[in-house]
Chimera marker file (.cmm) of the C-alpha trace (Angstrom):
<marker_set name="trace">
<marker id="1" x="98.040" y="89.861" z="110.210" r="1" g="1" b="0" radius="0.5"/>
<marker id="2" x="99.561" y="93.263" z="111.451" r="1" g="1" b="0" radius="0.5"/>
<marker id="3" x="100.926" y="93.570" z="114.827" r="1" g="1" b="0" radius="0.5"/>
<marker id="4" x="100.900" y="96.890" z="116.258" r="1" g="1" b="0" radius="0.5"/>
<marker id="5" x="104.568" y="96.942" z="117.441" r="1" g="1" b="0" radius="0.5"/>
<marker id="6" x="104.491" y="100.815" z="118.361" r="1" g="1" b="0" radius="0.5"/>
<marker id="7" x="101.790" y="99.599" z="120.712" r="1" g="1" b="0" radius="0.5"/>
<marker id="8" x="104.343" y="99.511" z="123.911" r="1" g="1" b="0" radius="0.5"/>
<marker id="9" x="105.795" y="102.287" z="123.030" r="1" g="1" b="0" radius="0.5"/>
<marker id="10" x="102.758" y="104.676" z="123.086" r="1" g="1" b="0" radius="0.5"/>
<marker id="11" x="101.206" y="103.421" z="126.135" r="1" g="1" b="0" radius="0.5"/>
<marker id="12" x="104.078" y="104.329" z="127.832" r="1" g="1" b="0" radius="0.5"/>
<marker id="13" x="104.426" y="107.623" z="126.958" r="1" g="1" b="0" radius="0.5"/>
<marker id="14" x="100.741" y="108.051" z="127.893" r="1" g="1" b="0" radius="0.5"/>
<marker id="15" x="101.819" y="107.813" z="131.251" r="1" g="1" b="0" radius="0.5"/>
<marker id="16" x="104.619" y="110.181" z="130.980" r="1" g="1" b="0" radius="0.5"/>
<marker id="17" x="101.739" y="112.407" z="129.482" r="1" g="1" b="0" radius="0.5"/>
<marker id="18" x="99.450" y="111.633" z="132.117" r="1" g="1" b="0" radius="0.5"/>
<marker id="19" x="102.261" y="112.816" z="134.587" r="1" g="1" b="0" radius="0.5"/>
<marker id="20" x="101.526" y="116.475" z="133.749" r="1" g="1" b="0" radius="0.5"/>
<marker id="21" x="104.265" y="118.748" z="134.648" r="1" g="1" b="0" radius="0.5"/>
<marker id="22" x="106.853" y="116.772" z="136.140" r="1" g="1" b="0" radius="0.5"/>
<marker id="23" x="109.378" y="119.707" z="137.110" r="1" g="1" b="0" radius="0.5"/>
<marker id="24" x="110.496" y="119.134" z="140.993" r="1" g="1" b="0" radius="0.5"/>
<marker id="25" x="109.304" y="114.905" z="141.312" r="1" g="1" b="0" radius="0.5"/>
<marker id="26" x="111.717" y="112.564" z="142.294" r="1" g="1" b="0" radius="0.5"/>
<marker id="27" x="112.512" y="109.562" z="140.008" r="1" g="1" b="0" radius="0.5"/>
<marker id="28" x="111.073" y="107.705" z="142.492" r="1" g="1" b="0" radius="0.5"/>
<marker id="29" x="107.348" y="109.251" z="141.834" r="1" g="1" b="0" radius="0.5"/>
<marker id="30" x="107.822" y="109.118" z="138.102" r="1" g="1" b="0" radius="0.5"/>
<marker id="31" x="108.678" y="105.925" z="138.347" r="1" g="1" b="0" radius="0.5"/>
<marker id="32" x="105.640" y="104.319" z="140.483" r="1" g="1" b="0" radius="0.5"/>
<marker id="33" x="103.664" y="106.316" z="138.311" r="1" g="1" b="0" radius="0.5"/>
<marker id="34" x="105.026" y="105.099" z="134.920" r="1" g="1" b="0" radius="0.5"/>
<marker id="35" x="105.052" y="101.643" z="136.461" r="1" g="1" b="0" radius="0.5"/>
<marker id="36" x="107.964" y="100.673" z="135.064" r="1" g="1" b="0" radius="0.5"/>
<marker id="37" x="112.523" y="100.856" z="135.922" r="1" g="1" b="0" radius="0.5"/>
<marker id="38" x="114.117" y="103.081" z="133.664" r="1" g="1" b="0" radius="0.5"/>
<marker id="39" x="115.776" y="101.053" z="130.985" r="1" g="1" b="0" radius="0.5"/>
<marker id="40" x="119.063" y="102.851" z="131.503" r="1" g="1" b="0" radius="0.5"/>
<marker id="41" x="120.639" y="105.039" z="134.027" r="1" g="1" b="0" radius="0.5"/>
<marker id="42" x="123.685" y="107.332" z="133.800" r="1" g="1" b="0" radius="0.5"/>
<marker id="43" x="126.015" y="109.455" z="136.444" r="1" g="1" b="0" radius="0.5"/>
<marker id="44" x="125.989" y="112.980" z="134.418" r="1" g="1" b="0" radius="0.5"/>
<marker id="45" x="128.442" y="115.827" z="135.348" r="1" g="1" b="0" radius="0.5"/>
<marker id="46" x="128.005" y="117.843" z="138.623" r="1" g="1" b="0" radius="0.5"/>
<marker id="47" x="125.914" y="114.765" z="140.488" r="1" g="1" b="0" radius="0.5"/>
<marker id="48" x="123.299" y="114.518" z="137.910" r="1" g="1" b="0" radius="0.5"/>
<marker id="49" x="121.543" y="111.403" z="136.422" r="1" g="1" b="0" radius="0.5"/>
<marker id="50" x="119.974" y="110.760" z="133.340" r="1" g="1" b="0" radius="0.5"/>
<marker id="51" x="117.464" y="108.119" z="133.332" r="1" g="1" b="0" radius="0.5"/>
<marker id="52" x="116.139" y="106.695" z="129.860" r="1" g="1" b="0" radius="0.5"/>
<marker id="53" x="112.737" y="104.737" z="129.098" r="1" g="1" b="0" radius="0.5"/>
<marker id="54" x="112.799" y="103.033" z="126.043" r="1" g="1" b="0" radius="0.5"/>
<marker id="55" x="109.530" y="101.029" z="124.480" r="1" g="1" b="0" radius="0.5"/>
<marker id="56" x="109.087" y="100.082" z="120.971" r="1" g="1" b="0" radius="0.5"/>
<marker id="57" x="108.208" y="103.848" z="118.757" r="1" g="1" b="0" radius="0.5"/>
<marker id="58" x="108.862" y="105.819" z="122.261" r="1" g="1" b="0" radius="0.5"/>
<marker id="59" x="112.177" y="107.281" z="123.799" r="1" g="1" b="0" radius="0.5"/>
<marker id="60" x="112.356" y="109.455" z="126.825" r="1" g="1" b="0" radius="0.5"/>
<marker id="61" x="115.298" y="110.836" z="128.288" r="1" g="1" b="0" radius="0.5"/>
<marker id="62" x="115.067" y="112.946" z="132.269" r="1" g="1" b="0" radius="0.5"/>
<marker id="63" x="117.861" y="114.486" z="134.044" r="1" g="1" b="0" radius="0.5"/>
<marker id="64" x="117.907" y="114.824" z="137.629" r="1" g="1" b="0" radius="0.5"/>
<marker id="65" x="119.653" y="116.970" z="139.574" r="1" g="1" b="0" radius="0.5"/>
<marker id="66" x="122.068" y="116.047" z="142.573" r="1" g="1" b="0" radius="0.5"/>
<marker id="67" x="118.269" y="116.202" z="144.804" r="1" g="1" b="0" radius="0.5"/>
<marker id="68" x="116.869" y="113.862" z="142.811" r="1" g="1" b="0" radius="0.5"/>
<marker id="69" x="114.218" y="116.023" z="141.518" r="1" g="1" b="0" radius="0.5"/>
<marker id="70" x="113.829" y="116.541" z="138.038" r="1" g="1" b="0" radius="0.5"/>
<marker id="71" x="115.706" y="118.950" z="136.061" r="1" g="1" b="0" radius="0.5"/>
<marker id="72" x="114.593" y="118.834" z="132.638" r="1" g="1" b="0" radius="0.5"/>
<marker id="73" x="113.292" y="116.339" z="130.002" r="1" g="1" b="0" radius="0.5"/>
<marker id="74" x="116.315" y="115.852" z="127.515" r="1" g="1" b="0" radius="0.5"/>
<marker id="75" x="114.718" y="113.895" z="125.020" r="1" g="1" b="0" radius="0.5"/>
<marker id="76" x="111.160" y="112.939" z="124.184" r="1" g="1" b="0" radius="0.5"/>
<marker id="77" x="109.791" y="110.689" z="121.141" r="1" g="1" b="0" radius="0.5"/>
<marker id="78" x="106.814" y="108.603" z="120.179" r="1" g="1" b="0" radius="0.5"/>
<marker id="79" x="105.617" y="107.108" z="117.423" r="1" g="1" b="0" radius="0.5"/>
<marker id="80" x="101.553" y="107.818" z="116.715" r="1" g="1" b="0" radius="0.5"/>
<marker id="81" x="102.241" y="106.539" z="113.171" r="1" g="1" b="0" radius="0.5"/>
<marker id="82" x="99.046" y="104.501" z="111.787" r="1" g="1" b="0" radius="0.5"/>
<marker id="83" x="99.247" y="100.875" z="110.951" r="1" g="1" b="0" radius="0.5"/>
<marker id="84" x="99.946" y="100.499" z="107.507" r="1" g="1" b="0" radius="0.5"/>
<marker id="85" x="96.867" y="99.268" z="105.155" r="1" g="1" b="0" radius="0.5"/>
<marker id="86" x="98.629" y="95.448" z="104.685" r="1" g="1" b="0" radius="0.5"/>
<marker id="87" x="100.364" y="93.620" z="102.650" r="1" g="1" b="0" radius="0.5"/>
<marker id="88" x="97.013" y="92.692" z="100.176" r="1" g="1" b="0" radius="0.5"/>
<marker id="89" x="96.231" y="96.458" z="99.307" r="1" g="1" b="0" radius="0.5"/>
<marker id="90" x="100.184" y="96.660" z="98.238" r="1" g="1" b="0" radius="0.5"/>
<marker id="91" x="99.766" y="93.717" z="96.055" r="1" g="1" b="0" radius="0.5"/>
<marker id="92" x="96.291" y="94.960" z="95.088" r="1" g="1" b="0" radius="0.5"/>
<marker id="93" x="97.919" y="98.465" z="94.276" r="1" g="1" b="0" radius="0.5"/>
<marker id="94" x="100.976" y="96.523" z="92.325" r="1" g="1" b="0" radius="0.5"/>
<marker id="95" x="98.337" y="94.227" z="90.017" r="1" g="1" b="0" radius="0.5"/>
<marker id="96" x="96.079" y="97.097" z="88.828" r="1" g="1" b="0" radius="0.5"/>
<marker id="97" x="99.604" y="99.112" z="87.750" r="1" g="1" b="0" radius="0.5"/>
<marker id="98" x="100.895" y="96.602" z="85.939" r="1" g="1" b="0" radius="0.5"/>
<marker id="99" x="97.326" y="95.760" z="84.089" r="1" g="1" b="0" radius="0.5"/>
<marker id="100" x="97.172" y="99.228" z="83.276" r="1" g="1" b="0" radius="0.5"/>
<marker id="101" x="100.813" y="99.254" z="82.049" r="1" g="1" b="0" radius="0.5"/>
<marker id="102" x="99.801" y="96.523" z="79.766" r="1" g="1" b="0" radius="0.5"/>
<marker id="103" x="96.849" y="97.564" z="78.420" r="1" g="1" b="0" radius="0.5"/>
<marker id="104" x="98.705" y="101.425" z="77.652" r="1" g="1" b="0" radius="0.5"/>
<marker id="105" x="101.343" y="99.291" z="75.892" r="1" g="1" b="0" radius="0.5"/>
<marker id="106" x="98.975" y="97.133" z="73.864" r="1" g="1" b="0" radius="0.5"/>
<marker id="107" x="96.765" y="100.267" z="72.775" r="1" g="1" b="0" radius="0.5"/>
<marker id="108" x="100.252" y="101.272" z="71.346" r="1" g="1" b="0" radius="0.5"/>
<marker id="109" x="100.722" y="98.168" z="68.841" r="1" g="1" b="0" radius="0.5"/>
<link id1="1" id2="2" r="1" g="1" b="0" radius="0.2"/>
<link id1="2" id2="3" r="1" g="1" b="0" radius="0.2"/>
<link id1="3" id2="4" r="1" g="1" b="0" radius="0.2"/>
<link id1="4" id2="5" r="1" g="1" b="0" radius="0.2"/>
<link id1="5" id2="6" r="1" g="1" b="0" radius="0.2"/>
<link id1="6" id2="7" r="1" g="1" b="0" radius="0.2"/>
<link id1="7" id2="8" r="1" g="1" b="0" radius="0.2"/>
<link id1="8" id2="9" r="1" g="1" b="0" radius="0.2"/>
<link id1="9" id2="10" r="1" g="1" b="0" radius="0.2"/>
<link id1="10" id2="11" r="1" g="1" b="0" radius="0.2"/>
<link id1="11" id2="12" r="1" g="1" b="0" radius="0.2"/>
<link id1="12" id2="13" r="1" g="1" b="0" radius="0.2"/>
<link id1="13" id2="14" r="1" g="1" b="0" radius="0.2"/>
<link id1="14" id2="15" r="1" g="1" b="0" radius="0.2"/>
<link id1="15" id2="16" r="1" g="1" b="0" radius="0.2"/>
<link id1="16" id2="17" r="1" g="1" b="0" radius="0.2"/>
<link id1="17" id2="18" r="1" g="1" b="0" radius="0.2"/>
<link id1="18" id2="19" r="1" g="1" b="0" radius="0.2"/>
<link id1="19" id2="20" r="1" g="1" b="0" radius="0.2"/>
<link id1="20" id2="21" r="1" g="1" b="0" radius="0.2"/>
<link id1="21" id2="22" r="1" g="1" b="0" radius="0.2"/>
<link id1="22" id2="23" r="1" g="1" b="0" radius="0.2"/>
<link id1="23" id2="24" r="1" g="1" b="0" radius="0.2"/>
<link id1="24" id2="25" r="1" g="1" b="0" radius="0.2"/>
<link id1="25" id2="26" r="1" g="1" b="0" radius="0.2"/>
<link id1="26" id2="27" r="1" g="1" b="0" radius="0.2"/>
<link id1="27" id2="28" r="1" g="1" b="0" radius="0.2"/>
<link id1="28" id2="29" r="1" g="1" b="0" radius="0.2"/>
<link id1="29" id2="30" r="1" g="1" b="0" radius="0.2"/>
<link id1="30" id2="31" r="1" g="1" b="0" radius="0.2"/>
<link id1="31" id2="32" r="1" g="1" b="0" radius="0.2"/>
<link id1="32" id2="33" r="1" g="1" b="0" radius="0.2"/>
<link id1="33" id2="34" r="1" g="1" b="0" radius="0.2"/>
<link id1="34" id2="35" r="1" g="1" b="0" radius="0.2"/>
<link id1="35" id2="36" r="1" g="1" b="0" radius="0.2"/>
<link id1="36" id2="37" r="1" g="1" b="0" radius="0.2"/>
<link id1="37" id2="38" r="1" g="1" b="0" radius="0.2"/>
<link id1="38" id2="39" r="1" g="1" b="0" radius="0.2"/>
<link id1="39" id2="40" r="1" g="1" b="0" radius="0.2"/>
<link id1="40" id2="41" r="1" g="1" b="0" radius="0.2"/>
<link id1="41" id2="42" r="1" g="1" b="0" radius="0.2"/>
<link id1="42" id2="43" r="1" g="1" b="0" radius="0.2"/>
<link id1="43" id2="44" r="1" g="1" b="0" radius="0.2"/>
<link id1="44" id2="45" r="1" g="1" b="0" radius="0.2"/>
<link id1="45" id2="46" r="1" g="1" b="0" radius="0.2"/>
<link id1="46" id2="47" r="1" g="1" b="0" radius="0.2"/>
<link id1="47" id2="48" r="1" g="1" b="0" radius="0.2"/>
<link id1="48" id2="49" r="1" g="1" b="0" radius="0.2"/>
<link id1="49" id2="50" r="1" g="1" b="0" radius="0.2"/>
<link id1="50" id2="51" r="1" g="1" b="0" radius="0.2"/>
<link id1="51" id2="52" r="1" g="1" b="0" radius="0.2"/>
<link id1="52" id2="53" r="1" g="1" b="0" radius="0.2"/>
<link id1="53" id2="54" r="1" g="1" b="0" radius="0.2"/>
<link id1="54" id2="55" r="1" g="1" b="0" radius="0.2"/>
<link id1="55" id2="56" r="1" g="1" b="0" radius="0.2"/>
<link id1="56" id2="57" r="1" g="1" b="0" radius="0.2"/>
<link id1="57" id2="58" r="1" g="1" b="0" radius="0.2"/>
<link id1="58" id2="59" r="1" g="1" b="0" radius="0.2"/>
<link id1="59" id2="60" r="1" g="1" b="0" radius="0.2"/>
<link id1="60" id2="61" r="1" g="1" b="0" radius="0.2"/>
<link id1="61" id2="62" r="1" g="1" b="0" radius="0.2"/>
<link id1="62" id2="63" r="1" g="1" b="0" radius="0.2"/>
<link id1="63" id2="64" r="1" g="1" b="0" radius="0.2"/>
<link id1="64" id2="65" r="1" g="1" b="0" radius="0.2"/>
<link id1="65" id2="66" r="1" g="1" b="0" radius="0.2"/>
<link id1="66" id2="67" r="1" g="1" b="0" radius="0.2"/>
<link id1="67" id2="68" r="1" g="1" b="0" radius="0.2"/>
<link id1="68" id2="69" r="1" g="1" b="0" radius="0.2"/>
<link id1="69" id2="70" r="1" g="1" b="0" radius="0.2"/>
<link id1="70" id2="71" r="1" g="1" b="0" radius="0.2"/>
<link id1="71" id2="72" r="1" g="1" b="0" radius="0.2"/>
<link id1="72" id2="73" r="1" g="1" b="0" radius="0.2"/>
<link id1="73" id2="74" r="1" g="1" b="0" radius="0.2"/>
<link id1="74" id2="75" r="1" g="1" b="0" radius="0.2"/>
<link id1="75" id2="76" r="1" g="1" b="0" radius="0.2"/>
<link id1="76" id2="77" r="1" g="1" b="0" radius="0.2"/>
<link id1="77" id2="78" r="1" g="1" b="0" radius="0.2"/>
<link id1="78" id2="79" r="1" g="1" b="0" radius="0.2"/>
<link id1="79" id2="80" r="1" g="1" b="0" radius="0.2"/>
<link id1="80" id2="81" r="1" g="1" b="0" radius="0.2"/>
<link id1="81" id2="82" r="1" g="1" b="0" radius="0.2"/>
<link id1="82" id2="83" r="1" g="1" b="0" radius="0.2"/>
<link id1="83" id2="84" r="1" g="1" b="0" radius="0.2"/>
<link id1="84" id2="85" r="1" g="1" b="0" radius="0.2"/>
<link id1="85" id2="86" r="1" g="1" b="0" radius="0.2"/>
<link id1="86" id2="87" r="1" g="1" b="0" radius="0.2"/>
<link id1="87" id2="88" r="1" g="1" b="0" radius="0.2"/>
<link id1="88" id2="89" r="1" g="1" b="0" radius="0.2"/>
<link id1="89" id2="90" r="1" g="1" b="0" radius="0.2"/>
<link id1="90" id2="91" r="1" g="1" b="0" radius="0.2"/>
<link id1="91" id2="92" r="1" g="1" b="0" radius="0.2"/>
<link id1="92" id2="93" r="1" g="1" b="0" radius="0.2"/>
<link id1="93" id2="94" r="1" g="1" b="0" radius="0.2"/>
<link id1="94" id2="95" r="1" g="1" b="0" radius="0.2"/>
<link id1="95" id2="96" r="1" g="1" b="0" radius="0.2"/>
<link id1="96" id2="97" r="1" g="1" b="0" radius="0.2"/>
<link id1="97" id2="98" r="1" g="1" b="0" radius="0.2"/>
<link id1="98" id2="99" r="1" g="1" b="0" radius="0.2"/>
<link id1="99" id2="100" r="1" g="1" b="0" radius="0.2"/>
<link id1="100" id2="101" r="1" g="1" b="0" radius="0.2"/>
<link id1="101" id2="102" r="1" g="1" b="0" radius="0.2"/>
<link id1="102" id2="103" r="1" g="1" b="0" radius="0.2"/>
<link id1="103" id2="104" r="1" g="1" b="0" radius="0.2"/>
<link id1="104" id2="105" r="1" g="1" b="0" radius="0.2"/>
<link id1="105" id2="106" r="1" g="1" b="0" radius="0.2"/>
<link id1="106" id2="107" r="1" g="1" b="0" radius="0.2"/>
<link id1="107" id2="108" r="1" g="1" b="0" radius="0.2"/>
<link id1="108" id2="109" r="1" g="1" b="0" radius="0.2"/>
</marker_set>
């Protein structure tokens, strides 16, 4: 059976959506509201920090300014793709080519 593993990752960036406009919060408040620590933090140039989320299909990067408030969101990515149909439509798909391919090959002879 499938396992959505782009599950994590979209939930959390629902609650970066759900955030609205973030421009002037603190890490802090992004962070209680996202309900979870950034997975990596980084000293920038001129006293700023980047802080990084990562899930599973979601990336997003926010720089902060020396104030801690936010400056702007660097980077931003989620993955809404579907699940994919499963293995048995593939195999399903592969038979009925393959019968076909036969049967335009025996019409030939």
């Amino acid at each position: 059976m499938y396992t959505d593993v782009t599950a994590p990752g979209r939930e959390l960036h629902r609650r970066f959506i759900a955030l609205g406009d973030m421009t002037g919060k603190t890490a802090a408040e992004i962070t209680a509201t996202v309900g979870v620590e950034p997975t990596s933090i980084s000293s920038m140039a001129h006293g700023m920090t980047l802080l990084q989320w990562q899930a599973t299909g979601c990336h997003m990067a926010l720089l902060f300014g020396p104030d801690g408030k936010l400056v702007k969101i660097t980077h931003e990515y989620a993955n809404y793709a579907p699940a994919p149909a499963g293995c048995l439509t593939l195999v399903v798909l592969l038979l009925f080519i393959i019968l076909v391919t036969i049967a335009a090959v025996a019409l030939q002879y």
